[in-house]
N, C-alpha and C positions, 0 to 999 in steps of 0.2 A: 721214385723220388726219395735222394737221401735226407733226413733229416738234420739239420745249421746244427754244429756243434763250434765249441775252438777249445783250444786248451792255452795256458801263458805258462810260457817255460824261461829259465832263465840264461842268456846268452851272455856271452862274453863283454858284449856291449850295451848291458843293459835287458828289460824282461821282451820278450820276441813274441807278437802274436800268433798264431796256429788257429788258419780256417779249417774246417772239414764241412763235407757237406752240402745242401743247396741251400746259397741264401737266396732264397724267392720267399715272394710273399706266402703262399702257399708251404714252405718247406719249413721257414723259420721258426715258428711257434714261439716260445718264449726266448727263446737265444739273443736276440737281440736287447732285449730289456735285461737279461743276466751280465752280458758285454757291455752294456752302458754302466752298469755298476760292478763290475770288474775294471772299470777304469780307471772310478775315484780320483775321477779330475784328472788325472794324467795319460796324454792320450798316446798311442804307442805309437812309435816309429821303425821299429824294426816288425816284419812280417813272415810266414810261414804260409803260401800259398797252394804247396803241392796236392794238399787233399782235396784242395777247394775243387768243389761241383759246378752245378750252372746258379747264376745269379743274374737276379733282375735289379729292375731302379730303387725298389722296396729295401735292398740288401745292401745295396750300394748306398743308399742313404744312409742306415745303420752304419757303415763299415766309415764312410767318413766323419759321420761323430765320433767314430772312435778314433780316428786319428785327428782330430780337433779340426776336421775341418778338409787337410790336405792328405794326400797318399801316394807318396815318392813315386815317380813317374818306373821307378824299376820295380817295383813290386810286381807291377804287371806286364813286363816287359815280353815274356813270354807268351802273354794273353793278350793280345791286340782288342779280341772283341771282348773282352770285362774293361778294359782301359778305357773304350770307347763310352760304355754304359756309365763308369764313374763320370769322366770330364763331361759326358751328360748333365748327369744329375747336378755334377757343381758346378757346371753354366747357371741352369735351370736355378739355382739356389744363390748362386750369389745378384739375380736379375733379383730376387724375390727379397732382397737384405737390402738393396740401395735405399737412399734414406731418399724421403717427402723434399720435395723442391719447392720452400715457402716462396709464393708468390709475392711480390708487393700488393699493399690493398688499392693502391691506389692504379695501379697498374690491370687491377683483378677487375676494377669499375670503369674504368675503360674501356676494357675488354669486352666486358658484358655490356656497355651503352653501344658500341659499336655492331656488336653481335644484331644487340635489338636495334637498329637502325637496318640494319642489311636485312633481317627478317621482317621488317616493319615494309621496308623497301620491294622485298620480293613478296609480299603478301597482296601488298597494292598494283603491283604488275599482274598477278594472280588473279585477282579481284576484277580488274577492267577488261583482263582477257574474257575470263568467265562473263559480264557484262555483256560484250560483243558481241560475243556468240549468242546470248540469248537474244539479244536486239533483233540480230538478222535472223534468229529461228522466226522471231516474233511475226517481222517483216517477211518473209517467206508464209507464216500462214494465215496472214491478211491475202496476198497476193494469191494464193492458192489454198483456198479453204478446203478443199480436198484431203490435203494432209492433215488437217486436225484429228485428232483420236478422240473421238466423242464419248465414248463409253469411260474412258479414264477423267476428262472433265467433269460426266457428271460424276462417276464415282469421289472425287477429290472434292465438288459443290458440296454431296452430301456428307463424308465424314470432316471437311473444315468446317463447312458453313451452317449445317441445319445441327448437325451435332453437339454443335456450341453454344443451340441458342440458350437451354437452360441454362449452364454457368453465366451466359452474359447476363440473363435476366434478373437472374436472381442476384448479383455480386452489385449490377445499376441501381436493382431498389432499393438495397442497405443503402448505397452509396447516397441517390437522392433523399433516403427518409434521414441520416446523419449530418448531409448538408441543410435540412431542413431544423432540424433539431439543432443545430447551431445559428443558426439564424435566428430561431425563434430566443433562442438564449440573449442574443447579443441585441438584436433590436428589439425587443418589450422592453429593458432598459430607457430607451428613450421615445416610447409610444411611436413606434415606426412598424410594426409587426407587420403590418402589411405589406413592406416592400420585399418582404421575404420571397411573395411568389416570385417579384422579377430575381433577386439572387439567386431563387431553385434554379427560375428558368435558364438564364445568363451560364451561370455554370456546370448546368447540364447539358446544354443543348452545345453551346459553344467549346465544355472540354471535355469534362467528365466522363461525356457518353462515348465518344469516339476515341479517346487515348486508352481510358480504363480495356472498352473491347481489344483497342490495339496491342495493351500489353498483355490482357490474357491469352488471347490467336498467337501471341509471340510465343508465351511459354506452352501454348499448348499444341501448335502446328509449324512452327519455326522447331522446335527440336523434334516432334515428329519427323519432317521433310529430313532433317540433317539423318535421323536414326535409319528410316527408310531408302535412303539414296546410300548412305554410308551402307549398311548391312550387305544390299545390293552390290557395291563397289567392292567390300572384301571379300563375296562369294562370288567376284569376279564375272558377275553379271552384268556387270556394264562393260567390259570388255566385250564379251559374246555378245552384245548389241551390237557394237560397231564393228564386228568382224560378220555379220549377218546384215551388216549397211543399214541400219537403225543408229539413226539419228538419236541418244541419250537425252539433250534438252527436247527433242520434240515428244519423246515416251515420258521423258519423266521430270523434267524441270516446267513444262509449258505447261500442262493439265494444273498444276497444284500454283504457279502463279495466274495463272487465268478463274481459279477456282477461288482464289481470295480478291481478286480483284472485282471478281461479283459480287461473293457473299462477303466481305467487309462493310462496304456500306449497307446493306442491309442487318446487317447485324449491329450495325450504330442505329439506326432506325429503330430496333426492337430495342436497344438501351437508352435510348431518348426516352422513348414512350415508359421505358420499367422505372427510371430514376425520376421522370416526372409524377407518376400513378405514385410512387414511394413518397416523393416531398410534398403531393397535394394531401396524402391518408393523414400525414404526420401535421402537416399544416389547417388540417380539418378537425384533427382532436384535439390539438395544440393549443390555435390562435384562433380556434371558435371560426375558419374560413372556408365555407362552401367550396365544392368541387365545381360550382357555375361558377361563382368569384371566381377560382383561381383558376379558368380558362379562360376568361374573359379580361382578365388583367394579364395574361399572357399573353391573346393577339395582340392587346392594344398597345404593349409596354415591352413584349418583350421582342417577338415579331419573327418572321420567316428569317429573316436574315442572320439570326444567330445560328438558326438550324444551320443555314447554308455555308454559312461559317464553317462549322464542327464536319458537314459533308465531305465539304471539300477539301480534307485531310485523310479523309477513310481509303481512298483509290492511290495513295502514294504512301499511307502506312502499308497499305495489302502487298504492293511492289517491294519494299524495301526489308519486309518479315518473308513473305514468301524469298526473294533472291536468297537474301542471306542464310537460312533454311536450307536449301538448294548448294547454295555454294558451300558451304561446311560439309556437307555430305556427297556433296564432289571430292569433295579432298580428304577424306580420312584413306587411312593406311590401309595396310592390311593386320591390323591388329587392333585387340579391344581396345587397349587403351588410347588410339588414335581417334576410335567412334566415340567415347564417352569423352575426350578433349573437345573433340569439334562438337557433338552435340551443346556440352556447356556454352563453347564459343556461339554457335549459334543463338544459345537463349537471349543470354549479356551482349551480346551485339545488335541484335534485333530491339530489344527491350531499352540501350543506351542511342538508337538511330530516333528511336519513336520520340525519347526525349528532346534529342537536338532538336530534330523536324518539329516537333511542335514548339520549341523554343523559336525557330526560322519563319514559323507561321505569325507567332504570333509578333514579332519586329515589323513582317512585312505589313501585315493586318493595322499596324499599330499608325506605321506609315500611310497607308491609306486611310484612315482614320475610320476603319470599320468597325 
């Protein structure tokens, strides 16, 4: 390898540049930074080729800075493959100088409302597909309990359902000793203190107990199921399922909704009883109210029926945190950032359904005048 030289001699028509050498990246050393300022803004137009060595895109980029840019198609006339390396690099270089094409803004929010309407579109196509399948998984393993995987059921029972119970317990009893302690605030005001039990009871049994559990299960097994199912899906283990004719929702979507569809209302069960134990302690040092009083102004006043109330929301929050859980982690990509989008999505969607549904609960509840 020769090493870039040039010399600038002076021609009849002005100063002539003179290559010698290999301009490669490897060859060049400082020659090229010596030849940018041997130019002093004046970039040459006449050339001297003969000594010239072999040359790459490195060199050819240098050499057309020095001629401001172009380099007379005869300089290289004799050299077919250096011609071809230049009109390269000054393809490549003038792609890379086109100017920024300002969009209109109005034009840009358009674009982008439409974008999210077609993805808004294909997500809910997405959605009811996934639905489907699980419906008829479900319906196949009513029809033939044989297929159920029991050992993954109860595995999923006990790390959703029993593993939960201390956060649930303990997050019900603040919540009931707080509703307690508000209560006692607002009505001692007007010698009422005692209807406090039935507000403990009313809004524990009827919301507190069963939403609170639902959004914690949300964030705590609704992005579970997405990380697990995801993980799975980018080490391309749910493919090798169904090329081994393993059914994917029956391994692994059905166990983990079947598993909150048990332990949900039990674990509303265990937050009824923690947020009422929490607003009777607080109501007993408080407002001077016996823990007989405040069960016994509970049957009377506040009654089964609120329980059944709050029940009967626990088995279609478990549904709608499990799926969406499930379906996030169907759908992540093959890459990190795909898991950690759809996990998010899974929390915020599970977490923004439970609100609806309990807002839908309670219109219809309202209507019936329960």
């Amino acid at each position: 390898m020769r090493a870039a030289g040039f010399r600038i001699d002076q021609g009849p028509q002005g100063p002539v540049l003179a290559l010698s050498g290999d301009w490669t990246a490897g060859g060049m050393g400082d020659a090229g930074r010596r030849l940018l300022n041997a130019m002093r803004g004046q970039p040459f137009k006449h050339w001297d080729i003969k000594d010239l060595g072999k040359m790459d895109t490195a060199g050819a980029f240098i050499l057309l800075m020095a001629g401001g840019g172009k380099i007379p198609a005869e300089v290289f006339a004799a050299r077919p493959e250096t011609a071809r390396i230049v009109a390269l690099v000054d393809s490549v270089d003038e792609r890379a100088e086109r100017k920024v094409v300002h969009v209109d803004p109005i034009l840009r929010t358009l674009e982008k409302t439409g974008r999210g309407v077609a993805e808004f579109g294909a997500e809910l196509y997405r959605t009811l597909a996934f639905n489907g399948h699980l419906l008829a998984t479900a319906g196949r393993a009513i029809v033939q309990p044989k297929r159920i995987r029991w050992a993954s059921w109860f595995s999923q029972i006990d790390r959703s359902g029993l593993d939960a119970i201390p956060i649930v317990a303990i997050t019900t009893f603040f919540i009931g000793a707080v509703v307690a302690f508000l209560a006692a605030d607002m009505l001692q005001q007007f010698g009422a203190q005692v209807f406090a039990v039935e507000l403990i009871g009313i809004s524990v049994l009827r919301e507190f107990g069963v939403v609170l559990t639902a959004v914690l299960i949300a964030g705590r097994s609704a992005s579970s199921f997405a990380a697990e199912i995801g993980a799975m899906k980018m080490n391309q283990e749910v493919d090798a399922m169904k090329v081994m004719g393993v059914d994917p929702f029956d391994a692994l979507v059905l166990p983990r909704l079947a598993a909150l569809v048990i332990m949900l209302p039990a674990l509303t069960l265990i937050a009824d009883l923690s947020g009422l134990f929490g607003g009777a302690i607080v109501a007993w040092t408080k407002l001077d109210l016996s823990p007989a009083f405040f069960l016994q102004r509970i049957q009377e006043n506040v009654g089964a029926m609120q329980f059944w109330v709050g029940m009967s929301k626990a088995p279609v929050f478990a549904l709608v945190i499990a799926a969406i859980g499930a379906r996030q982690g169907m759908a992540v990509g093959g890459d990190v950032e795909s898991l950690g989008e759809r996990v998010t999505s899974a929390v915020v969607q599970a977490i923004f359904a439970i609100i609806v549904i309990d807002a839908i609960f309670a219109m219809i509840y309202l209507e019936l005048n329960i």
